[in-house]
N, C-alpha and C positions, 0 to 999 in steps of 0.2 A: 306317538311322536318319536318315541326314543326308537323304536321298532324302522320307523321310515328311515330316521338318519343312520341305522345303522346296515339297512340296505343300500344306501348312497354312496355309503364309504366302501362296502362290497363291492360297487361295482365300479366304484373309482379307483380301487386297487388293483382290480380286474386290469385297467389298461396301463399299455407299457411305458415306459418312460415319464411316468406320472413324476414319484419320489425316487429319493436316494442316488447312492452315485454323485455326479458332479454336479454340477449349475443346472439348475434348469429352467428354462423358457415356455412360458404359454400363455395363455388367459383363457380360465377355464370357461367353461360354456353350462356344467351343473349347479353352479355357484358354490362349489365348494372347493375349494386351494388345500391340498395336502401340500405340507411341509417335514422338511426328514434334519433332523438333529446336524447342525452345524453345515449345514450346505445351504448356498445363496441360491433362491429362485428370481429367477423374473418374470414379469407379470403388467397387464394393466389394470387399470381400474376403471370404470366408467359409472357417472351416476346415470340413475337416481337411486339405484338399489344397493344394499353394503351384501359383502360376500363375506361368506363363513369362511375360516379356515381350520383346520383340525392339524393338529400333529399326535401322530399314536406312536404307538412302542415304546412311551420311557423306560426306561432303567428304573431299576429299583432304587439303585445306588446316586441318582440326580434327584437333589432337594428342591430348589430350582430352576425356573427357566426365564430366559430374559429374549421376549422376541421383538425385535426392529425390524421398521422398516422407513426406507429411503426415498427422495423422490428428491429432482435439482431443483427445483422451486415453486412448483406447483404442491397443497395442501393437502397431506393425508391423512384418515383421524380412522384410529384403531382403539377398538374398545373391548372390555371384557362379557357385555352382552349386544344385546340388536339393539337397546335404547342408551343411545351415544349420551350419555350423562357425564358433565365436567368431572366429577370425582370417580368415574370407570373406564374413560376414555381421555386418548392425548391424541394433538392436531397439531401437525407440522410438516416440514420434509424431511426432519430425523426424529424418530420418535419410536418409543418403547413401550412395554408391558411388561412387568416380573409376576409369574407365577409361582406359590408360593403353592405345592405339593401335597395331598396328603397322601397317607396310608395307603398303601396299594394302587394308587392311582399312576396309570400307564396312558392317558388321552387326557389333549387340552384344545379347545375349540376359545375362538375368537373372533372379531369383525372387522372387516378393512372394510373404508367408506371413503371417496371422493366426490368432491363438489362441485370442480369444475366444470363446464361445459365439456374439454376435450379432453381425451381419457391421456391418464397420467403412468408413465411409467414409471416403475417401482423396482427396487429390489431390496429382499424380506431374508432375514436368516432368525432359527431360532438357536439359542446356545444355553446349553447346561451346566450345573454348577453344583457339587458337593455341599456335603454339612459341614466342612471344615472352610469355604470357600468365605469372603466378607460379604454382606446383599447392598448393593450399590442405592442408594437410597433409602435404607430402611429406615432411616431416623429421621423423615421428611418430615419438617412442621412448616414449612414457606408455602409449598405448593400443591394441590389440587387433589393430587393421588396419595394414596396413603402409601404407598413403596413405590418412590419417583427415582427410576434410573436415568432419568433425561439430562444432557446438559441443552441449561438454556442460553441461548446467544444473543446478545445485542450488540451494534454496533454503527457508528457515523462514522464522518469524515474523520476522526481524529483516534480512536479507539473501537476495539472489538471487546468486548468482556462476555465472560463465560461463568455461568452462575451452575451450584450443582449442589442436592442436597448431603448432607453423612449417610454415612452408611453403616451398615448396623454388622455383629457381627456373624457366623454362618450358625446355624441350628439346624437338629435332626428333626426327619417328618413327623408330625402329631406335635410338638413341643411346644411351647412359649418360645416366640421371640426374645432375647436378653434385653432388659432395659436400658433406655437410651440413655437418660438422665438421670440416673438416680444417684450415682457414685461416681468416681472419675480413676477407680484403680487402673491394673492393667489385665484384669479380667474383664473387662468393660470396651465399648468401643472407642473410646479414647485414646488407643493403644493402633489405632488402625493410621494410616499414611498414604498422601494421595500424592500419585506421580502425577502432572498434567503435561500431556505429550503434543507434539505441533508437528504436522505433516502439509508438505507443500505438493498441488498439483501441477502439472506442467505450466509456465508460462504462456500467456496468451492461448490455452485451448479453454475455451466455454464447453467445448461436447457433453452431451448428457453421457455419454458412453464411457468418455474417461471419467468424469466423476464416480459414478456406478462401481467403474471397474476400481478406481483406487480407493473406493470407502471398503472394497471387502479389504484390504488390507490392514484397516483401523478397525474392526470389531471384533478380534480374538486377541488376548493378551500377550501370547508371542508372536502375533504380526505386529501389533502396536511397537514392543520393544526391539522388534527386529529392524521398522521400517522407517520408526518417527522420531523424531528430537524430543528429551526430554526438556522441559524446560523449569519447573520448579517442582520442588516436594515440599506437599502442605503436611501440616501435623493437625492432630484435629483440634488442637486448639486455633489454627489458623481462621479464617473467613474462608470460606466454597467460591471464592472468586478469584479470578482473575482477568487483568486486562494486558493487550496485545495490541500495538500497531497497526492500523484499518490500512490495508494496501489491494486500493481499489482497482476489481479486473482480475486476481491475483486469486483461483481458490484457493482456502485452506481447510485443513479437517481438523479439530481439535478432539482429543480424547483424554480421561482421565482412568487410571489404574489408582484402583485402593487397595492395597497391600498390609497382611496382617504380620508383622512383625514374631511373629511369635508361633504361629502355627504355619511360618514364611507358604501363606498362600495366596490369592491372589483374585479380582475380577476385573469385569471392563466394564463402563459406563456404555451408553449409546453414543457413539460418534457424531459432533454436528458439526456443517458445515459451513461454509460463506464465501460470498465475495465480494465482500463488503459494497453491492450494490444490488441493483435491480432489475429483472432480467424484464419485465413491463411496465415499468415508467418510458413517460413517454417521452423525457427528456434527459438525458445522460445515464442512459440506463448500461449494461455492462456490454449489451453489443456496440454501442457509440462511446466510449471513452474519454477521448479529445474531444474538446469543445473548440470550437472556429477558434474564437477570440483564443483560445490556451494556444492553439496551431500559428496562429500570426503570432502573436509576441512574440514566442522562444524560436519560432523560424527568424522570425528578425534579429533578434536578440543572439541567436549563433551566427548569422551570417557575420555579423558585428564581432562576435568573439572570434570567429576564424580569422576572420582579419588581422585583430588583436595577437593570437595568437603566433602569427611569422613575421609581423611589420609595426608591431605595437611599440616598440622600443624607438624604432625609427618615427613613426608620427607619432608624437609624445603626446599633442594635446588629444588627435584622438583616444589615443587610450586615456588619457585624464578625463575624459568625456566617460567612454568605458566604467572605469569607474567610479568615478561621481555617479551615476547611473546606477549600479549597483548599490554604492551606499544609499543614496536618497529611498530609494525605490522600496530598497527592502523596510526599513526602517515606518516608512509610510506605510506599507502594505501592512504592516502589525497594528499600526495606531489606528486605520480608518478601519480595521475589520472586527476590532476592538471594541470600538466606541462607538461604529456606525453597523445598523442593520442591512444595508443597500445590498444590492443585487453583485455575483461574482464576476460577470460582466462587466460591470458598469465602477469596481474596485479597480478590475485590472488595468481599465480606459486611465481612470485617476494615477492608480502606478505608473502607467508609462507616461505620463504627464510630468508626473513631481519627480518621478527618474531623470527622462530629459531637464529640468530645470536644475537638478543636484548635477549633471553632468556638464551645464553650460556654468555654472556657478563655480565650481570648480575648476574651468577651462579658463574661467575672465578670472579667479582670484588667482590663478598663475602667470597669465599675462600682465597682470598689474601688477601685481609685488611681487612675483620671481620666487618664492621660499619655498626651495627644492624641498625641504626638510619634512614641509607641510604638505607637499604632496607627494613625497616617500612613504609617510607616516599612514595618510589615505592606503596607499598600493599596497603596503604592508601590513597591513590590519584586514583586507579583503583577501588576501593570500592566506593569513594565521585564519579567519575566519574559514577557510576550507580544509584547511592542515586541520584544525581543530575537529570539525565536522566528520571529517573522513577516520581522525582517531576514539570520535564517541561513537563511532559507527559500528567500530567493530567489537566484540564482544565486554571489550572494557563498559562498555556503554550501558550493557546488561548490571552490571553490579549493585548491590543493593545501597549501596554508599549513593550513589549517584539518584537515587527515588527522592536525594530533599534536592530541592531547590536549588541554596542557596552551597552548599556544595558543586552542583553541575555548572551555575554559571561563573561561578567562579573558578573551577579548574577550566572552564572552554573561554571565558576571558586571559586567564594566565596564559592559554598556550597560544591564543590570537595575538597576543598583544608581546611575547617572547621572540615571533617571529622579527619583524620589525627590528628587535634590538638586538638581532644577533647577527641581521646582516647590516645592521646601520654603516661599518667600516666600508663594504661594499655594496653601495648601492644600486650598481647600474647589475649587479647579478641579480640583488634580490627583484627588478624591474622587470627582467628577464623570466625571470622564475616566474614571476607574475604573470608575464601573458605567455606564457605558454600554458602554467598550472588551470587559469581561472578562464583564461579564452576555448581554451578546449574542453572543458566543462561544460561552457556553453553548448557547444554539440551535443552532450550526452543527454541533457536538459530538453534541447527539441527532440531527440529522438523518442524521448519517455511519452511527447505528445502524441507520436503516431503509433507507438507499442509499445507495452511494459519493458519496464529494467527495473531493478532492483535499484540499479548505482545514483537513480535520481533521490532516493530515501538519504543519501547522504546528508542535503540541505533542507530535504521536505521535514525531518525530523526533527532539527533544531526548528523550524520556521511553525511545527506542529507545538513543539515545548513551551515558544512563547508564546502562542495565542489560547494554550488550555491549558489550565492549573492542571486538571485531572489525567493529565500523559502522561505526567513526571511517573505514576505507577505502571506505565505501560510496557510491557516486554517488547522490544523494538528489532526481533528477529525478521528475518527477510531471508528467501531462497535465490542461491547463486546458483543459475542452472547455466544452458547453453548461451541463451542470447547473452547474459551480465556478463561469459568471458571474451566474448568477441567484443561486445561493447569496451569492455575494459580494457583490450585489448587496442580496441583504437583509440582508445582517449588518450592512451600510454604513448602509440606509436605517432599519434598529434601533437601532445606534448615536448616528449621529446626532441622530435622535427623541429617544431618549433620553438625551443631554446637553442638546439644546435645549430639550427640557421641562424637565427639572432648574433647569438655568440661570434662569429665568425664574420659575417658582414659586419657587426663593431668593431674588431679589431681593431686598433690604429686611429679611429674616430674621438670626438672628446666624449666623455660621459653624457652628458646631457646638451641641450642647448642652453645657448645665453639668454638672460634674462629681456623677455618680449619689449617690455615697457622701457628701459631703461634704450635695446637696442634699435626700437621704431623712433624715439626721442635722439639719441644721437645721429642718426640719419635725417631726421627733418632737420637736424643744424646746422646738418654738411651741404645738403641741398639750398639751404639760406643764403651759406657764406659762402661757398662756391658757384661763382656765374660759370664757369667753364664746364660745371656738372651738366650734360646734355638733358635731365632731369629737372634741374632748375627752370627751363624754358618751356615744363610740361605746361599747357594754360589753368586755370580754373578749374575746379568740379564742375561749375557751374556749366559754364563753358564747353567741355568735353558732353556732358550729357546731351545739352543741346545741339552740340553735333550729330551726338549719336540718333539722336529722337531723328535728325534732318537725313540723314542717309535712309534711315527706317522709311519716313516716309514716301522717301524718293524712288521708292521699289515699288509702292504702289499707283504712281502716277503715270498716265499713258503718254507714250511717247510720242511724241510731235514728230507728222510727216515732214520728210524731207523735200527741199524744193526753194524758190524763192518766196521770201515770205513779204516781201512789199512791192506795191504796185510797181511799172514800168513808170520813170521819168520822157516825158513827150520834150 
């Protein structure tokens, strides 16, 4: 048997372009995949049969070898013999093997298997690593393999978290492993440190091609720190976890580097990936995004902020409708989704419901009682509520202060609720500021329905924090690429417009209008007492309707022929 396979590899070396060199492409046809030390191949896979693969020529000097391989969402499960056994094989789309060296050994053979129906594209790199290097997983007790370089990924609508075992420190071939648990010196792996790094793929592209191409970027240790954002350093007393903002649609790649501190050397975990959705559900999967119902609310819901946005200061009650509307709306959306299991549809139906009702509520409570004060206090607290949003947004937001609770809503109340008092002197700016800041918003909001942006996480983020305890640990980074500066770029140049128009058509105007109820009541007492008001002589409600009904119907009765219409007198 050994004699066969060793004619195989003969004559698979024989042909050109097989290994080594750059990238390479195929789907071999012997069933055997040579692979060549730190170069990515590609490849497919097809069931029913799993395919060998070999890599020869190690080094003397590589302890060992950690081989991955990728696929964008279809399953692939590599193992260290032909009988795919949970504790010798891993199944995924990012998934690993460490081979752990001995003595003289310069060849290492292994299995890739797929299950699907349609054959899966892949790309596979193997990478080596010194006695001095840390082994990404060596001190696995959670998971399945006994040396698990994997990171595992979970994630919904509200979080992504990434689970990953310790890692043990590097050893010479023949040797013992160092013990994992036995002491906690700094000869031990307790002394190791994990960077976990976050890489973003272009906005709005699903391709299987760009994923492929940007994960080789995340599996050698100086493309990781050349290419990806760090984002925390764990110590090994930390937990192998972390959580991360689910931004659906959005790939992302996560990687972890363990770093030995002391012999400053270095590895890579296996890179995984996501987007935070599903590429075969059959209903909001990540090629459909928008949902109807998401497309009509927020197209409606902006055509209303545009408005807002250059005429809102002038039609006062509309914009008090505005936002009444937003208050009501939001506030409800947290309690029924809270308390009730109901469908997202059928939530959104109920929001725009108890929205409209907070925005007529608050249109009648200013027409009755006029208390500018009280509907300032509204416009100013919806204005702070986005000032605030947009300042937990940006890296401040990241800080570890901010993971309790009771800290985050209380510094994003203090600065919602600051705004308000700092323009209370001039109220018709901060009204101003109002619909321009929060009606233009509005656009950015419908735009997120029809394709990603970043700049919709601004509000998504607070509206995620209060509906899951379990956020508040969530890293809430987000990538600003092309489309988030043009977005930005117009919510900027809508805003602005829209206060500078404002501004300038009030000139000279009073601040507000008069109070509704008080000035519908002094006109019905002028029309009373004055007979000479041409107004006065209006008839009845009653009256007029019935007029009106009498014309309506007079449109649909046929006309009488013209002529004499009674007999001739004899």
């Amino acid at each position: 048997m050994g004699l066969l396979r060793l004619v195989a590899l003969a004559a698979l070396a024989s042909q050109p372009g097989v290994a080594g060199g750059a990238e390479t492409v195929g789907n071999s046809s012997v069933g055997i995949t040579e692979f060549s030390v730190g170069k990515f191949r590609y490849f497919k896979l097809s069931r029913p049969f799993p395919e060998e693969a070999v890599l020869r020529n190690i080094s003397s000097n590589v302890t060992f070898l950690i081989f991955q391989i990728h696929s964008q969402y279809q399953n692939t499960t590599i193992s260290f013999s032909k009988t795919f056994l949970p504790s010798t094989s891993a199944k995924g789309t990012d998934k690993g093997l460490v081979f752990i060296l001995r003595p003289e050994q310069s060849m290492c053979f292994w299995y890739m298997e797929a299950l699907d129906a349609e054959p899966v594209q892949n790309v596979a790199v193997p990478l080596s690593y010194s006695e001095t290097d840390p082994v990404p997983g060596g001190c696995n007790l959670e998971f399945d393999l006994d040396i698990d370089p994997n990171i595992y990924l979970e994630y919904d609508f509200f979080q992504t978290t990434i689970k990953f075992a310790p890692a043990n420190l590097g050893y010479a071939r023949g040797t013992e492993s160092p013990p994992c648990d036995v002491r906690m010196g700094q000869d031990t792996r307790w002394r190791l440190q994990y960077d976990v790094y976050q890489y973003f793929l272009p906005e709005n592209d699903l391709t299987e091609e760009a994923l492929l191409t940007h994960l080789q970027r995340m599996a050698e240790v100086p493309h990781v720190t050349a290419n990806a954002i760090k984002v925390v350093t764990l110590t090994a007393n930390d937990k192998t976890s972390v959580s991360f903002s689910s931004l659906r649609g959005q790939g992302v790649i996560y990687n972890v580097i363990v770093w030995d501190p002391v012999l400053n050397t270095s590895a890579a975990y296996v890179p995984a990936h996501t987007y935070a959705c599903s590429f075969e559900a059959m209903e909001g999967s990540c090629s459909s995004l928008g949902r109807t119902s998401t497309k009509v609310f927020f197209t409606l819901f902006a055509l209303l902020g545009f408005f807002i946005c250059f005429f809102g200061h002038r039609f006062w009650k509309t914009e008090l409708f505005f936002i009444g509307f937003i208050f009501m709306g939001f506030f409800f959306y947290i309690l029924i989704t809270r308390l009730t299991p109901i469908k997202y549809d059928v939530r959104l139906i109920l929001t725009a419901v108890a929205g409209s009702i907070g925005g007529i509520f608050l249109v009648a409570a200013w027409w009755r009682f006029g208390i500018l004060m009280l509907c300032m206090l509204c416009v100013g607290l919806v204005l702070g509520f986005l000032i605030s949003a947009v300042a937990l947004f940006t890296p401040l937001g990241n800080l570890t202060i901010f993971s309790n609770d009771d800290v985050f809503w209380v510094t994003f109340s203090g600065i919602a609720v600051l705004i308000p008092v700092v323009f209370m002197s001039c109220l018709r700016m901060l009204n101003i500021l109002a619909c321009g800041l929060v009606g233009s918003y509005s656009v950015v909001l419908a735009v997120d329905s029809y394709m990603y942006t970043s700049l919709s996480y601004i509000t998504l983020n607070v509206l995620k924090r209060a509906l899951s305890t379990r956020f508040r640990s969530a890293f809430t980074n987000v990538p600003f690429q092309t489309n988030d500066f043009i977005i930005l770029a117009v919510w900027g140049m809508l805003a602005v417009s829209g206060i500078t128009l404002q501004i300038r058509r009030e000139r000279g105007r009073p601040a507000f209008p008069p109070h509704p109820y008080k000035s519908w009541k002094r006109e019905r007492e002028r029309r009373v007492t004055n007979i000479l008001d041409p107004s006065y002589h209006i008839p009845p409600l009653r009256d007029r309707l019935y007029g009106r009904l009498t014309q309506i119907r007079e449109l649909f009765q046929r006309e009488q022929p013209a002529g004499e219409r009674t007999p001739l007198l004899l």
